[in-house]
RODO-2510 file (C-alpha; in nm, 4 decimals, decimal comma):
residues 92
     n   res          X          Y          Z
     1     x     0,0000     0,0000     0,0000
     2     x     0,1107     0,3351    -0,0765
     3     x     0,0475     0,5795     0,1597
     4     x    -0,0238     0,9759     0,1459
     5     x     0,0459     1,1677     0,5494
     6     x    -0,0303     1,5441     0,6143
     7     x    -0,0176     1,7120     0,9258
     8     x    -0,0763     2,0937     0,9688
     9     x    -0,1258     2,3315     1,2364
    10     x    -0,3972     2,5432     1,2808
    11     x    -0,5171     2,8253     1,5292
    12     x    -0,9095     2,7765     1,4424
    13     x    -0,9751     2,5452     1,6698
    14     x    -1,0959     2,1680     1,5852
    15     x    -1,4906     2,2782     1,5640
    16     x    -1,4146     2,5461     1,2583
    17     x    -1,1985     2,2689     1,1090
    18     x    -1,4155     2,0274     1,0747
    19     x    -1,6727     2,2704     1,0091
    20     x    -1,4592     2,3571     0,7183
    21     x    -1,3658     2,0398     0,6414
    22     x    -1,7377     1,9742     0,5378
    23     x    -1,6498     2,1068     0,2140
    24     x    -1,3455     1,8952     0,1647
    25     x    -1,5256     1,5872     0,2027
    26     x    -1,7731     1,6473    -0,0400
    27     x    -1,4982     1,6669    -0,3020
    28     x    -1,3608     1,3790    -0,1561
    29     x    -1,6618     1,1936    -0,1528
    30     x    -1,7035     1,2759    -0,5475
    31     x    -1,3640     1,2431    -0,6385
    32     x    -1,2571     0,8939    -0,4544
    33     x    -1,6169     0,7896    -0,3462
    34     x    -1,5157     0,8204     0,0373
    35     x    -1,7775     0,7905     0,2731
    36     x    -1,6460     0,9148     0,6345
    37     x    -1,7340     0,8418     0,9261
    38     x    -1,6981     1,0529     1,2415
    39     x    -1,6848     1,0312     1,6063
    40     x    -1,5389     1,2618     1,8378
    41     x    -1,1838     1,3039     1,7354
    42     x    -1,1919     1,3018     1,4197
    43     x    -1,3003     1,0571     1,1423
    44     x    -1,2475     0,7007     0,9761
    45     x    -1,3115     0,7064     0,5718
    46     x    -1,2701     0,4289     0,3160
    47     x    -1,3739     0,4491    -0,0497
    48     x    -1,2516     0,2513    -0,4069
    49     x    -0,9238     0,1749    -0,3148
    50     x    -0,8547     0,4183    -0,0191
    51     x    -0,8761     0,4272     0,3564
    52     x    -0,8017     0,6133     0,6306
    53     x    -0,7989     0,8566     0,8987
    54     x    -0,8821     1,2543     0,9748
    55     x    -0,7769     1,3580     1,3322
    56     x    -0,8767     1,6834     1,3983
    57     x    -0,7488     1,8376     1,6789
    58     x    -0,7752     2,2001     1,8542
    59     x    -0,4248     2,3017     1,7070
    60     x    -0,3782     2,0492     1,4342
    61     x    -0,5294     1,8136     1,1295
    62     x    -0,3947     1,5244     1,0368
    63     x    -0,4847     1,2801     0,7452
    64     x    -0,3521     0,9364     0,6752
    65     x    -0,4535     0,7721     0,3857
    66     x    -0,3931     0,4564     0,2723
    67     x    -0,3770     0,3903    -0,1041
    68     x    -0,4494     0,0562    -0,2945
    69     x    -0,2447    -0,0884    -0,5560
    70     x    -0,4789     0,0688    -0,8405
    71     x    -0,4258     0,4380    -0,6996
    72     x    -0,0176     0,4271    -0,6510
    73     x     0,0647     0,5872    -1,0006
    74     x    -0,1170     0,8588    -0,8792
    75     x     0,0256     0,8728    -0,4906
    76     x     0,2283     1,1994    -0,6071
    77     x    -0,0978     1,3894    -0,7248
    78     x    -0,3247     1,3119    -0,4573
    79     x    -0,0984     1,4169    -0,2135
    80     x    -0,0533     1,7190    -0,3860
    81     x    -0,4090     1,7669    -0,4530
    82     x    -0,5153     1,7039    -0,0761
    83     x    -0,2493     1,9453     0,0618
    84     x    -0,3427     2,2259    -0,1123
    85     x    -0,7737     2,1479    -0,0228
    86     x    -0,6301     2,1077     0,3139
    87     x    -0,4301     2,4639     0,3032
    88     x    -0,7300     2,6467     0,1856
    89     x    -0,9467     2,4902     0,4248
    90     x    -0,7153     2,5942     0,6879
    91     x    -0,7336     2,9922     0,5530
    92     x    -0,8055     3,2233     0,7490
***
């Protein structure tokens, strides 16, 4: 499995974040077919080929996805693609 890690800081707090992050996972959801589910620290999300994790914290976000053999050519470009959703979500 290829994986894809990002971690950024954040003064927002984790309720704006995920707030935020609403937007995100639509895109997510349309791009990847991820369905996510949440509880109270952050969420779990698995889709065609992809799983993973959001943490959402009151100074952070953190994602780690986890990329099936069909999706590795592209490891370089989702990454890329997430971390700049990720640093316009985070915006202030």
């Amino acid at each position: 499995m290829s994986r894809v890690r990002i971690h950024r800081p954040h003064s927002l707090g984790s309720q704006e974040v995920r707030r935020r992050f609403a937007e995100v996972e639509s895109s997510l959801q349309q791009h990847y077919g991820l369905n996510i589910e949440w509880d109270d620290l952050g969420g779990a999300f698995h889709g065609h080929g992809v799983t993973g994790q959001v943490h959402v914290a009151e100074d952070h976000i953190a994602i780690d996805m986890h990329l099936g053999i069909m999706l590795w050519p592209f490891t370089h470009r989702i990454q890329e693609s997430l971390e700049q959703q990720v640093d316009r979500l985070l915006e202030s």
